[in-house]
C-alpha positions in Angstrom: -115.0 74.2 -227.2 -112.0 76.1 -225.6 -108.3 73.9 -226.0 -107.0 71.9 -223.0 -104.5 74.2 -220.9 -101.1 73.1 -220.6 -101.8 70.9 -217.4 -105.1 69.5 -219.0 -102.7 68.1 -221.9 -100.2 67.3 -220.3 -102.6 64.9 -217.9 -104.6 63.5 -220.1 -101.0 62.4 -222.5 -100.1 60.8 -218.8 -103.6 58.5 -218.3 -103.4 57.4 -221.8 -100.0 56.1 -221.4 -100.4 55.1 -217.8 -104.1 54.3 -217.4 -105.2 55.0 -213.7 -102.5 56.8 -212.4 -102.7 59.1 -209.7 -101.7 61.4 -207.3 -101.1 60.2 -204.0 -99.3 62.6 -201.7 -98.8 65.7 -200.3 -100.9 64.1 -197.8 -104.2 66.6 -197.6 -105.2 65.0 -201.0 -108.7 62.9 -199.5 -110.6 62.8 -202.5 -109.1 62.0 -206.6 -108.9 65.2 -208.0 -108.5 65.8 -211.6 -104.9 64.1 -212.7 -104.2 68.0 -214.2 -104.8 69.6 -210.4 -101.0 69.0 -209.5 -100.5 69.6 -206.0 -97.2 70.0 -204.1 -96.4 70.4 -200.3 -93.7 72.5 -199.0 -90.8 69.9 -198.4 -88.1 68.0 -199.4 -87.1 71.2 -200.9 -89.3 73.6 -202.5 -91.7 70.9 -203.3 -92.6 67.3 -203.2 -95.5 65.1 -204.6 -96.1 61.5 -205.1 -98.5 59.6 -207.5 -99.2 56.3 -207.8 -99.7 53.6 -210.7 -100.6 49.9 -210.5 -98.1 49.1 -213.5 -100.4 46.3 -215.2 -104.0 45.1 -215.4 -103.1 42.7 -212.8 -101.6 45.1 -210.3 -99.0 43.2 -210.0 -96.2 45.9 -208.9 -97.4 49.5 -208.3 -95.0 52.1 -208.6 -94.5 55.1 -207.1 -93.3 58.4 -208.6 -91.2 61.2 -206.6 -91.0 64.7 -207.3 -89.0 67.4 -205.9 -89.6 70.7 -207.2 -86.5 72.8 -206.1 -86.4 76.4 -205.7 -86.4 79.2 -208.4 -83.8 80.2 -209.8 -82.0 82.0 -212.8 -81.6 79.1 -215.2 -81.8 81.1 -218.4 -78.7 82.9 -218.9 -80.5 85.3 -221.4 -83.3 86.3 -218.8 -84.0 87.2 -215.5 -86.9 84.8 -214.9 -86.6 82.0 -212.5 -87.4 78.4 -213.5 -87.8 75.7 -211.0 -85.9 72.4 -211.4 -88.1 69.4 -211.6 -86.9 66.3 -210.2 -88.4 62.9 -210.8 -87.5 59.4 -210.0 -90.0 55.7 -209.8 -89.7 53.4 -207.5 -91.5 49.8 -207.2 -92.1 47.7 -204.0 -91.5 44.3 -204.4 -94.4 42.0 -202.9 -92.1 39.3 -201.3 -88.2 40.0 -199.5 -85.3 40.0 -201.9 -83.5 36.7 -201.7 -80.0 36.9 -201.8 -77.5 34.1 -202.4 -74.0 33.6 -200.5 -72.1 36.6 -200.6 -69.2 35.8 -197.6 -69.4 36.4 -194.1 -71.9 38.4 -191.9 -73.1 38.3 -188.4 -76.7 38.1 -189.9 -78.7 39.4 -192.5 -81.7 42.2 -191.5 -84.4 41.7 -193.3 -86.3 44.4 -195.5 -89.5 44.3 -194.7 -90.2 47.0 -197.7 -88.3 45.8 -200.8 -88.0 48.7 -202.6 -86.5 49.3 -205.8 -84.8 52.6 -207.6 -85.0 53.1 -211.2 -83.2 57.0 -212.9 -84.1 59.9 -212.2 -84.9 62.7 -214.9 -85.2 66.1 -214.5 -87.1 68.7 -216.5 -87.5 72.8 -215.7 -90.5 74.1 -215.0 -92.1 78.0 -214.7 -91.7 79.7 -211.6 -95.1 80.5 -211.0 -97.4 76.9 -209.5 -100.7 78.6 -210.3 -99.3 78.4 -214.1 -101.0 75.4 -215.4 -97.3 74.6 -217.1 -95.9 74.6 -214.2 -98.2 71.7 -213.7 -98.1 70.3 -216.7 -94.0 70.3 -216.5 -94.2 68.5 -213.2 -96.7 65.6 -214.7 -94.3 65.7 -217.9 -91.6 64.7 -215.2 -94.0 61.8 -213.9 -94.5 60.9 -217.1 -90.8 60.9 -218.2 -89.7 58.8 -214.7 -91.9 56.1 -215.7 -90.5 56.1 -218.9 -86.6 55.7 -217.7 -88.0 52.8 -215.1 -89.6 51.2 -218.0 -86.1 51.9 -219.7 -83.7 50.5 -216.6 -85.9 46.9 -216.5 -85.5 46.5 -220.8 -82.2 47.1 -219.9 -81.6 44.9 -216.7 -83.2 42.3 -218.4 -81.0 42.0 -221.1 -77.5 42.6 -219.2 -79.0 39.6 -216.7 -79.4 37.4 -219.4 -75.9 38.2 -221.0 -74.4 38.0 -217.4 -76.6 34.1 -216.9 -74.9 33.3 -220.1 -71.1 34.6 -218.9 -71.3 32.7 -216.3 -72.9 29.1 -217.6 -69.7 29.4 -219.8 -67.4 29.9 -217.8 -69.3 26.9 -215.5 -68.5 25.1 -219.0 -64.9 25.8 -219.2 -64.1 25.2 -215.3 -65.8 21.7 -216.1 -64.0 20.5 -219.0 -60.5 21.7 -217.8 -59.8 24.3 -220.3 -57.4 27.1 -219.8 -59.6 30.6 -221.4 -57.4 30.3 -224.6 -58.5 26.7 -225.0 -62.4 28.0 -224.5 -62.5 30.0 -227.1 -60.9 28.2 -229.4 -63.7 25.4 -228.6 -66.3 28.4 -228.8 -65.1 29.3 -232.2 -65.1 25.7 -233.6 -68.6 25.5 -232.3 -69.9 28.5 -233.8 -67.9 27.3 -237.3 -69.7 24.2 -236.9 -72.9 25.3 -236.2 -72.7 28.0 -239.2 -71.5 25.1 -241.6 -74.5 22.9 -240.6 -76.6 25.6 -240.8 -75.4 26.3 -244.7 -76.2 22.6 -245.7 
């Protein structure tokens, strides 16, 4: 039993992690290749690909990986080979239009029929040479590595939404009971001493 190549590793890291993804485009792909024959068309740069991966069980948002494979180019400064820079960034299409609230005047809002959301892009370097299976294996690395940083972005987003909710209920707080700021968080801190003193009891 002969080891995985590079690519063959690389792929079947990526299918464990994201079960049923895929590659989607360049656009000759008609049948579902093995996940470790990476395939890349001659745009967008040197080139592009695109897989695919439903996100959950459900389905429920499917995302869509870019990659741009740029041209070669001396990126070790202690060799003359030429690397390629990997470029690779998720996106997710939301199912219904982003609602929006008030936000001052317009003559009227457009509507987006393909909500589409942008999470980071990461970039990794890759061999020269696309019939090397690291060269492959660098580009699903990439895939791999965008997911990641979208996974990232919503942890994050989450968390600053629900700090931002809280900001503003506050502040809602403040407004309503007629306190300057400096009266507000004096309250705050009598309620937190309060609330630390009933916990002790």
């Amino acid at each position: 039993m002969t080891d995985p190549t590079p690519a063959e590793a690389a792929a079947q890291l990526l299918d464990a992690r994201y079960p049923g993804i895929r590659q989607t485009q360049p656009g000759r792909i008609t049948e579902r290749p093995p996940l470790s024959d990476v395939q890349v068309s001659p745009e967008h740069g040197h080139g592009y690909a695109e897989f695919m991966w439903a996100g959950s069980p459900a389905g429920a948002a499917h995302y869509k990986v870019h990659v741009n494979v740029g041209e070669p180019e001396p990126l070790d400064p202690e060799s003359d080979a030429l690397y390629c820079r990997v470029r690779s960034w998720a996106t997710v299409h939301s199912p219904d239009n982003l609602s929006f609230g008030d936000s001052g005047h317009v003559a009227w809002f457009r509507t987006n029929i393909q909500s589409q959301l942008a999470f980071p892009w990461v970039e990794v370097v890759a061999v020269e040479d696309s019939t090397d299976p690291r060269y492959a294996s660098a580009i699903l690395t990439a895939v791999g590595r965008a997911l990641e940083a979208a996974g990232l972005a919503t942890v994050a987003a989450v968390a600053t939404k629900a700090s931002g909710d809280a900001a503003v209920a506050s502040e809602e707080e403040r407004v309503r009971a007629g306190l300057t700021r400096l009266e507000w968080r004096k309250e705050l801190r009598r309620r937190q001493r309060e609330a630390r003193e009933g916990g002790a009891q």
